[in-house]
C-alpha positions in Angstrom: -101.6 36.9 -146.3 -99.0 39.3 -147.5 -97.9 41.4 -144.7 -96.4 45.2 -145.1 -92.7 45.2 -144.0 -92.3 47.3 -140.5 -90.1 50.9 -140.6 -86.9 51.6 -138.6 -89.5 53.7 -136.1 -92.0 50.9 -135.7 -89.6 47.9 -135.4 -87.7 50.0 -132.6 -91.0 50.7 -131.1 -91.9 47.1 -131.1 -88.6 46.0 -129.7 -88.9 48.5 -126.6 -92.3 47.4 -126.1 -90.9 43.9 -126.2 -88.2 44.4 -124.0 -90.6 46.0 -121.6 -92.7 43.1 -121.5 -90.2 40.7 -121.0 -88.9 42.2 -118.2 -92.9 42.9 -116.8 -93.4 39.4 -117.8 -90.1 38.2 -115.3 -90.6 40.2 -112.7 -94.1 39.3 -112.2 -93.5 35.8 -112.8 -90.8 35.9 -109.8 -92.9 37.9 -107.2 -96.1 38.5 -108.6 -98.0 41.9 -110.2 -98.7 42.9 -106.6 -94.9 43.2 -105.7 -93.7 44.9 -109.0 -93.6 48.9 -109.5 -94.1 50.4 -112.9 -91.1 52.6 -112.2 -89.2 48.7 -111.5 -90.0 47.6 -114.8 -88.9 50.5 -116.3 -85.5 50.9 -114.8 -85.0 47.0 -115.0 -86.1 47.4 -118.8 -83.6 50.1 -119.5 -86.3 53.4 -120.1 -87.3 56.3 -118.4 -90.7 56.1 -116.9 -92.2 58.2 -118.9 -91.4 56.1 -122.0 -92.6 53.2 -120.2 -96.2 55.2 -120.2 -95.7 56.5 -123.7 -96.4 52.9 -124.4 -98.4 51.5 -121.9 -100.8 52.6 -119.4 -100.8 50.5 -116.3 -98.0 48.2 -115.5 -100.0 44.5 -116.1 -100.6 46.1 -119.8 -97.1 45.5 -120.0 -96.7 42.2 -120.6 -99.6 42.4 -123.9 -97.6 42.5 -126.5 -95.3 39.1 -125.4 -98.7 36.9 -125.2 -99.7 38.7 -128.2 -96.3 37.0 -130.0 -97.8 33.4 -129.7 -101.3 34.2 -131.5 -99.9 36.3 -134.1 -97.5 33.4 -135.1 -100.7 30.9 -134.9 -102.7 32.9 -137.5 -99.6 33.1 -139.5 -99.6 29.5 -140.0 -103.1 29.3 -140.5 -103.6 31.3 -143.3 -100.6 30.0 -145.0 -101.9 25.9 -144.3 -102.3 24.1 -147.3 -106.1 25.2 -148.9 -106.7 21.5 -149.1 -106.9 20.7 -145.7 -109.2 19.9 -143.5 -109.7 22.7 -141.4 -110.0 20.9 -137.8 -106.6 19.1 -139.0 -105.4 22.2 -139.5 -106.0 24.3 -136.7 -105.2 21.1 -134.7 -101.8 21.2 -136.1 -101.2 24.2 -136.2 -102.0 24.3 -132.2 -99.7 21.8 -131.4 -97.4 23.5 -133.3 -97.2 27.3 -131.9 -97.5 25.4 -128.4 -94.7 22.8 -129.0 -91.4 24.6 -127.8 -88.0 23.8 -130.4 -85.8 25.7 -128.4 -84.5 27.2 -124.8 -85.8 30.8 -126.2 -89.5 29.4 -126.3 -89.1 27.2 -123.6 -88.4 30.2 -121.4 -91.4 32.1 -123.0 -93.9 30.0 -122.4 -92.4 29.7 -118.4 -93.1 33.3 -118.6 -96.7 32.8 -119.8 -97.3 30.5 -117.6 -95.8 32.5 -114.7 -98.2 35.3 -115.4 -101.1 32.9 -115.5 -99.8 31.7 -111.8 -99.6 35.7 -110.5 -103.3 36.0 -112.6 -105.2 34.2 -110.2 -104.6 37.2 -107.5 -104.5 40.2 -109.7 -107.9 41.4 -111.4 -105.9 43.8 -113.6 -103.8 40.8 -115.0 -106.8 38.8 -115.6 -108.0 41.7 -117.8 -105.3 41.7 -119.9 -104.7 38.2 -120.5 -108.9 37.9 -121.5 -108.4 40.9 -123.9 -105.5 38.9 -125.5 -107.6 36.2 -126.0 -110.7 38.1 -126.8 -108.6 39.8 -129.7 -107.2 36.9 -130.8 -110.5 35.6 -131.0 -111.3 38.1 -133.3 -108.3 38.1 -135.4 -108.3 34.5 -135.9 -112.0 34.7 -137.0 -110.6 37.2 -139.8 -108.6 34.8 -140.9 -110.4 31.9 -140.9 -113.2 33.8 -143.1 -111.8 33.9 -146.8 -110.7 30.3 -146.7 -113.8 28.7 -145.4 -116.7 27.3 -147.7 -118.9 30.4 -148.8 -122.2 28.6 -147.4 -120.4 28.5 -143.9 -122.7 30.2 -140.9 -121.3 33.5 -139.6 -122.5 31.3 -136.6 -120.5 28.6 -137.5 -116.8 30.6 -138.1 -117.7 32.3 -134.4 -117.8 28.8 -133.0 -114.8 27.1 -134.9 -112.4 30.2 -133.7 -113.8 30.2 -130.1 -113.3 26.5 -130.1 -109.8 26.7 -131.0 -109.0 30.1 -129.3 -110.4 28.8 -126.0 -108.3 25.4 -126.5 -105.1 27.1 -126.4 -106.5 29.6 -123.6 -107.7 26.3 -121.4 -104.2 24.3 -122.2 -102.1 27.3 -120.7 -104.3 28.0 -117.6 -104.2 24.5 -116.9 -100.2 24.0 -117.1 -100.0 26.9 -115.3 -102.2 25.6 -112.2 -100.5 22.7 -112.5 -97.2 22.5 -114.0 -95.7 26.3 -114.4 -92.3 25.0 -114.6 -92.9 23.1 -117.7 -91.4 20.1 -116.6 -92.6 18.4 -119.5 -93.0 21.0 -122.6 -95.1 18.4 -124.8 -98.1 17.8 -122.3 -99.3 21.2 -123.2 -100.1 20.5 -127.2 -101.3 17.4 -126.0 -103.4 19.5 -123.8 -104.4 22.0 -126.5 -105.4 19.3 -128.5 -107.0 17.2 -126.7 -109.3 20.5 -125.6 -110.2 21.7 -129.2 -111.4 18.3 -130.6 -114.1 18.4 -127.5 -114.5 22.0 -128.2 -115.0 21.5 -132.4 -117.6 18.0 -131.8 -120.2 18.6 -133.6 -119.4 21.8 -135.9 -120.4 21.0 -139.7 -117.4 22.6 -141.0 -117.2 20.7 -144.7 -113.8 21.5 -146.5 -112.0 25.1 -146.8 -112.3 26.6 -150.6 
């Protein structure tokens, strides 16, 4: 899936948006959405408050585009997965894969995810965003999953197989994150993930990709 190279404008745009959400996405993670001002993130984030709207409309909008990061890296690898595979292997290992931290940068991003997940469970607002993420993602992956699967397959079918998989990495983080938001132990949460889409995909006549 060839992908057009970003201008000077848009990849500064994306880094302030990211810096903007990383610094939502600690703050809110330290004292929750409740105890965080818009005009906070912005000063902490190093813009003016009216940037900070320029991009984004409420404050738990924010942290979008940094849970955004994971699922656009997961599609990434799905598209490019060898045509040959199986497609449950695939998006199996590709799973484990985006949710199997190699470094301290991802380590500390998926804290944050999981942070956000914790400070969720009290703010409506939050909760919307983090379903719209996954609700997009949904979609996306869908998109992606449609060119390299077997002509005959259902438009039923592709719903199913990228709900199943969309909803195992969704399950995997809310459950760390009720449980474990520290990360303690990074590699419980592919197991997770995994563990969740195989019950999930049970059952879906899927064949072999084209």
């Amino acid at each position: 899936m060839d992908v057009e190279p970003l201008s000077l404008t848009e990849r500064r745009k994306r880094d302030t948006q990211l810096e903007i959400a990383r610094t939502a996405a600690r703050l809110f993670a330290d004292r929750g959405a409740d105890g965080v001002t818009a005009e906070e993130i912005a000063r902490q984030a190093g813009v003016s408050i009216r940037t900070f709207y320029r991009y984004f409309s409420a404050k738990e909008d924010a942290v979008a585009p940094l849970l955004t990061i994971g699922a656009d890296q997961w599609h990434a690898l799905v598209a490019a997965a060898d045509p040959s595979e199986d497609i449950i292997v695939a998006l199996e290992r590709t799973i484990s894969a985006v949710l199997t931290p190699r470094s301290e940068e991802e380590i500390e991003g998926l804290r944050w995810t999981l942070g956000l997940l914790h400070s969720s469970t009290s703010d409506v607002p939050l909760q919307h965003v983090w379903h719209r993420v996954n609700s997009d993602s949904e979609v996306q992956l869908r998109l992606v999953l449609g060119p390299i699967m077997r002509s005959e397959t259902t438009s039923l079918t592709l719903r199913c197989l990228a709900a199943a998989a969309t909803s195992a990495v969704r399950i995997a983080l809310e459950t760390s994150a009720e449980s474990d938001r520290e990360l303690h132990d990074p590699s419980a949460l592919a197991t997770q993930a995994s563990l969740a889409f195989r019950q999930l995909s049970a059952g879906l006549d899927l064949g072999q990709r084209r």
